[in-house]
C-alpha positions as semicolon CSV with decimal commas, in nm:
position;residue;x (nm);y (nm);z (nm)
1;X;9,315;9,951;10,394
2;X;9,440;10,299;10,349
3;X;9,202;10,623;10,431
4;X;9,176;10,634;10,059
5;X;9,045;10,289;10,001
6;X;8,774;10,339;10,279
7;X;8,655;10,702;10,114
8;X;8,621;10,510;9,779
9;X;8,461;10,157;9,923
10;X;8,210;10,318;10,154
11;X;7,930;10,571;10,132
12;X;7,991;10,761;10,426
13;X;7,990;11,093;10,256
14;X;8,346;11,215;10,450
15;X;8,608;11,371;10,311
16;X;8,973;11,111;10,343
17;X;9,076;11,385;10,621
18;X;8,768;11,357;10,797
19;X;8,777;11,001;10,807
20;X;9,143;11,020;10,858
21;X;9,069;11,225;11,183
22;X;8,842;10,951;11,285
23;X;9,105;10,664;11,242
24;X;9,365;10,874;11,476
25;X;9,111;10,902;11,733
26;X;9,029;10,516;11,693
27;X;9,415;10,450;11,634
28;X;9,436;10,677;12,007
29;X;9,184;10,450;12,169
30;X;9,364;10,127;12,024
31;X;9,080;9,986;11,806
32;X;9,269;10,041;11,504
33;X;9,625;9,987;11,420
34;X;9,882;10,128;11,171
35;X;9,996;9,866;10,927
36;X;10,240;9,834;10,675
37;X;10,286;10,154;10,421
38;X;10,080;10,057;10,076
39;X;10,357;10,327;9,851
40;X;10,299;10,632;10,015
41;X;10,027;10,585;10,229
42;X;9,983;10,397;10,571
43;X;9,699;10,136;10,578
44;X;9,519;10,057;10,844
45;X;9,381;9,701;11,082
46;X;9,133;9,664;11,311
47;X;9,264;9,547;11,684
48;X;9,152;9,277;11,897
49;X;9,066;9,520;12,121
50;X;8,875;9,690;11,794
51;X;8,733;9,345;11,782
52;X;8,619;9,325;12,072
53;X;8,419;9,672;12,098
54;X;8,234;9,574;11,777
55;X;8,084;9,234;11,937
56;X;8,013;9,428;12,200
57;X;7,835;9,739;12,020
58;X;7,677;9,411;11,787
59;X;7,495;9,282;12,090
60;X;7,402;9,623;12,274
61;X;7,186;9,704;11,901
62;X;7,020;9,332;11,934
């Protein structure tokens, strides 16, 4: 998905940059991963590794 298909799926009530801020850091950290360009814009995948912290943060809220 590209930043601009997140901002206009989900009610997080960020600006793109803002949430394009948050995908570098996440991108940084390796939970998220650049994928192919979408015309102008880059999308964007979630990592094993991205995976992997979400089962984890899944069964620390259970």
């Amino acid at each position: 998905m590209s930043v601009q298909e997140i901002s206009d799926t989900e009610e997080f009530g960020y600006k793109p940059n803002t949430i394009f801020k948050k995908i570098k850091e996440f991108e940084d950290a390796g939970y998220i991963g650049r994928g192919l360009k979408e015309g102008r814009a880059d999308t964007f995948f979630i990592t094993d590794t991205g995976r992997e912290f979400l089962e984890g943060a899944k069964h620390e809220t259970k």
